[in-house]
Each structure stands twice: as structure tokens, then as C-alpha cells.
Legacy VTK file of the C-alpha trace (Angstrom):
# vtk DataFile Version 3.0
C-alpha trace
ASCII
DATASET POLYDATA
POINTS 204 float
9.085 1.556 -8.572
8.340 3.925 -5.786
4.807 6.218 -5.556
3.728 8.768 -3.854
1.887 7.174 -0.565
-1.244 9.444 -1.368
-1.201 7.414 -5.097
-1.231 4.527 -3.208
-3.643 5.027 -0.628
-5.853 6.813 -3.576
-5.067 3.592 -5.571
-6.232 1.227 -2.661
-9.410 3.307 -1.935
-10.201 2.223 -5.942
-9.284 -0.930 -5.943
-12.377 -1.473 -3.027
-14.825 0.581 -4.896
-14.500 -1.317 -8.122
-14.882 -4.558 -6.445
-17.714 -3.517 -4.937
-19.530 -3.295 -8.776
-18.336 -6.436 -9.796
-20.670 -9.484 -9.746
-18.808 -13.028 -9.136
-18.083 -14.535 -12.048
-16.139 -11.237 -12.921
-14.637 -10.534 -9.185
-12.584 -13.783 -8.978
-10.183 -13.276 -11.502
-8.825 -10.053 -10.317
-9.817 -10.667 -6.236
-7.448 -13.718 -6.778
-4.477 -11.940 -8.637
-5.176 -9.327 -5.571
-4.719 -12.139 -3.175
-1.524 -13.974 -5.293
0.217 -10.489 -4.621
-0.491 -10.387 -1.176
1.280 -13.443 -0.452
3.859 -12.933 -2.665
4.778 -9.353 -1.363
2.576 -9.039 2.424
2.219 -12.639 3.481
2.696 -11.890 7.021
0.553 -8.764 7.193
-1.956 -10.452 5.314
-2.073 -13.547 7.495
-2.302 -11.333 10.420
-5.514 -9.534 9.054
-6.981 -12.829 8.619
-6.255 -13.396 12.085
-7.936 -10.461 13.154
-10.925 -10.212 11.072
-11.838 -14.595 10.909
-14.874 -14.064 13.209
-16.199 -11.298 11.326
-16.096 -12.923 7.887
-17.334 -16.371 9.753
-20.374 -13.985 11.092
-20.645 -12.460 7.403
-20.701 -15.545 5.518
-23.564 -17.254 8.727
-26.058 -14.054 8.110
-25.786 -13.789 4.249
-26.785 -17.637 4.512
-29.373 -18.245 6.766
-31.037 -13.928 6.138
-31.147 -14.516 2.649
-34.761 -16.090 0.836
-34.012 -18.527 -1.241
-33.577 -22.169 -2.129
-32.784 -24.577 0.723
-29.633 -26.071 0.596
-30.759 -29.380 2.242
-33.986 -30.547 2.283
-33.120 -32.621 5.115
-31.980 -29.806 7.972
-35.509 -27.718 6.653
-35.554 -24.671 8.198
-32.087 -24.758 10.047
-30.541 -24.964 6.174
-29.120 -22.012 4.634
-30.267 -20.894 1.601
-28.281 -21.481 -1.671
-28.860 -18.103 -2.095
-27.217 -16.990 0.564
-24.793 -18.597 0.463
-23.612 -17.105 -3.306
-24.119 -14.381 -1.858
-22.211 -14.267 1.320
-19.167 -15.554 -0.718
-19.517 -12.652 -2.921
-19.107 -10.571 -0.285
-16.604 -12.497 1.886
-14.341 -12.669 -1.928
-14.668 -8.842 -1.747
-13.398 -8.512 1.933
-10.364 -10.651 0.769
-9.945 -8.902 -2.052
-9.612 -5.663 0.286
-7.486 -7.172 3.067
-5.068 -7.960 0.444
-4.805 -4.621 -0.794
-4.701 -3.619 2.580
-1.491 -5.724 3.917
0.049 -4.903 0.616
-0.186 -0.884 1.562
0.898 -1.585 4.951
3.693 -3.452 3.854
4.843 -0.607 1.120
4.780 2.289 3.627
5.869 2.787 6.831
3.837 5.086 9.081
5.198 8.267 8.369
4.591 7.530 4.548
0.943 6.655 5.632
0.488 9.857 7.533
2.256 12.098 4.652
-0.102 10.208 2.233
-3.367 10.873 4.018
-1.822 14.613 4.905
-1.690 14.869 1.172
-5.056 13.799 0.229
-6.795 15.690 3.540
-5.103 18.737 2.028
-8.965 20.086 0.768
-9.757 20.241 4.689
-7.756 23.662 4.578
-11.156 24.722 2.273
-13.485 24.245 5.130
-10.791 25.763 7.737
-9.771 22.786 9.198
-6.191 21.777 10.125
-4.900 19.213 8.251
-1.715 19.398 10.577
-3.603 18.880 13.666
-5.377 15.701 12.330
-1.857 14.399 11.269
-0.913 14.646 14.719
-3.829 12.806 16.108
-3.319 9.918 13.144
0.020 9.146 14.056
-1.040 9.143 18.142
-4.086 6.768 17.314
-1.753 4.783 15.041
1.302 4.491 17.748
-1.076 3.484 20.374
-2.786 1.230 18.764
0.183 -0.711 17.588
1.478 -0.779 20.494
-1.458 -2.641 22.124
-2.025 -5.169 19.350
1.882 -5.621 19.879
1.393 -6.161 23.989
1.276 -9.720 25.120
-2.316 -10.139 26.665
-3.951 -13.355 28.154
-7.146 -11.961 27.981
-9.685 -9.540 25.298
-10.222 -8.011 29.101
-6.363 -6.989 28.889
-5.970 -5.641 25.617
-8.888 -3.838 26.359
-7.865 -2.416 29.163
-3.962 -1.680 27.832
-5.825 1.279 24.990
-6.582 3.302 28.035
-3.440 2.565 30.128
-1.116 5.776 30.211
1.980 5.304 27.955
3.914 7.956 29.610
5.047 9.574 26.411
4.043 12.977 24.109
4.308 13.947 20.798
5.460 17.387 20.550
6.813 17.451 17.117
6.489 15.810 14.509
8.347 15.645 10.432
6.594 14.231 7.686
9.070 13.602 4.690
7.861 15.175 1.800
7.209 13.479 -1.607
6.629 14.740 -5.108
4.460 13.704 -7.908
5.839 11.870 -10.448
4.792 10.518 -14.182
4.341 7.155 -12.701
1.842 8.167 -10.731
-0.016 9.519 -13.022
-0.086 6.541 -14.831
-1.185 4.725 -11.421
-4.061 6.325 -11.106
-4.733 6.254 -14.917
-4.705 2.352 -14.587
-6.843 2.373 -11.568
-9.530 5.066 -12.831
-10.040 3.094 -16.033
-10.534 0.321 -13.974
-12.757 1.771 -11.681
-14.721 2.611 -15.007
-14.427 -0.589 -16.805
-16.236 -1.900 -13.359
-18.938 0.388 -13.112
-20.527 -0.001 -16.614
LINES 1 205
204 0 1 2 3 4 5 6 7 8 9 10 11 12 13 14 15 16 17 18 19 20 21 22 23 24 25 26 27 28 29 30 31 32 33 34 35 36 37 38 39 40 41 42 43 44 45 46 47 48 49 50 51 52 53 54 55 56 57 58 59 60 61 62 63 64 65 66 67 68 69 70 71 72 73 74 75 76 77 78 79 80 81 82 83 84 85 86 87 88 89 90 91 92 93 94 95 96 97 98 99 100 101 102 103 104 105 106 107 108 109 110 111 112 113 114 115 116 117 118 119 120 121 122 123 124 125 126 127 128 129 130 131 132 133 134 135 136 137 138 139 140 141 142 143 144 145 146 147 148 149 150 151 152 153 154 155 156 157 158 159 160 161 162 163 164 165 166 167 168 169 170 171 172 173 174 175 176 177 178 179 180 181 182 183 184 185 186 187 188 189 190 191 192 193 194 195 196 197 198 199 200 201 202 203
């Protein structure tokens, strides 16, 4: 069934506040039915945001562990041991990062960048209220979005080189631009019914 990218998006941005709420005991069932659909539907997006984001999750888990007061874990390392603590609650918060990523690569997968764009033009749409364009910062999303795939897609032997390929010239403008346009449907409706109660189951 196809939604309306701004549903989905919406739908995403609630999936990552309710985890947020839940403690876990509660988070793991639905962080790992999160994480069963991103392999069976993103499994190469997802693996790739693993990729990208091991080192900060590593780092995560390391500070919740060893900032955290608490219970030693091992007597025997004293005060180079992380604290049981801790480490609960770094994997409460690393479950919740998964949890997100997999929501994440299964957006990405689900729309293509125009859809993104026309999803966030959609849900921007209030900017108009405080006299902003919301055409103007469409245009800059897609630029931002184009250049930055492009250098995560460059071959680079060095962090120096990708670096330095965001600020290389690409020799190309954007001077127009379509957006296809979508319509609201029952379904969702009944999206972001299903997300909203869950939202609120989380939150009391």
C-alpha cells in the first residue's frame, strides 16, 4: 500500500518519540519487530547506516558505562570497570538508536528523493505562516541531499578526501525543479491513527 511521503516521514518522526518513553523491558519487543522489518524490506540501507554510525554507538555504549554511578561490574578491574548501571543503560539507549536506524533505512528505501522532498515540502507547508518560503528550502534540500550522496558515493582512500570532495565544485545548477504531487488518502489517516495511539500508549 502506498502513503503519502509526509505520512511517512510524520510516521517515522513517531515511531522515535515513542521509543524514547519506553523503558527496556517494554522497548525490545517492538525495537526488534522494527529491526526484523528492516532486514526484511532495507537490509542494505540498514547495513550501510550501521556502517556509518558503529563508532558513534561504540562511543555511546563506552560513556553510558564508565559516566554512569553505579555497581562495578568486576571487582577485579576496580575503577577501570564499568558500572552495571551503565551499562543497562547505554543498551537502552544504543536499542533506541537501532530502533531509529531501522525506521530510517526503511523510509529511505520507500521513497526516492523527490518523494522525500515533496514529503518534507508538505509538512514545512506552516513556514508560509511565518513568511518563509517553503519552495526555496525545497530547493536547498534536494542540493544538500544530491551533494551529499554524491560524496558518500565517491571512492575515497582517505576521511581527508571525502572531506575535501563536499567542497569540490560539481559543475552543475539546479534551476528548476518538479515535485510530484500526492494526495491524502483514508489509509493515511489510519497511519497516523496507528502511530498516534501508539505514541500515546507510550507516553502514559
Amino acid at each position: 500500500m502506498q502513503f503519502h511521503p509526509a505520512t511517512q516521514i510524520l510516521t517515522w518522526c513517531i515511531l522515535v518519540a515513542s521509543i524514547q518513553v519506553l523503558h527496556l523491558g517494554i522497548l525490545l519487543a517492538p525495537a526488534g519487530l522494527v529491526l526484523l522489518c528492516a532486514f526484511a524490506i532495507s537490509r542494505h540501507k540498514f547495513i550501510q547506516l550501521l556502517r556509518r554510525t558503529r563508532w558513534i554507538m561504540l562511543s555511546l555504549l563506552l560513556i553510558y558505562a564508565y559516566s554512569t554511578p553505579g555497581q562495578a561490574l568486576s571487582d577485579a578491574l576496580g575503577m577501570f570497570s564499568p558500572s552495571r548501571e551503565g551499562l543497562t543503560d547505554g543498551a537502552l539507549q544504543l536499542s533506541r538508536l537501532l530502533a531509529a536506524l531501522a525506521g530510517l533505512a526503511i523510509l529511505l528505501e520507500r521513497l526516492h528523493r523527490q518523494q522525500l522532498i515533496a514529503g518534507l515540502y508538505t509538512l514545512f507547508a506552516p513556514l508560509q505562516w511565518l513568511g518563509l518560503s517553503r519552495e526555496r528550502f525545497a530547493v536547498r534540500l534536494a542540493l544538500t541531499l544530491h551533494y551529499a550522496e554524491a560524496a558518500m558515493l565517491r571512492e575515497t582512500h582517505s576521511w581527508q578526501d571525502a572531506l575535501r570532495g563536499l567542497f569540490e565544485p560539481h559543475g552543475e545548477t539546479t534551476k528548476h525543479m518538479e515535485l510530484p504531487l500526492y494526495r491524502f488518502a483514508v489509509g493515511d489517516a489510519l497511519l497516523l491513527l496507528v502511530a498516534s495511539l501508539m505514541l500515546w500508549l507510550a507516553i502514559r
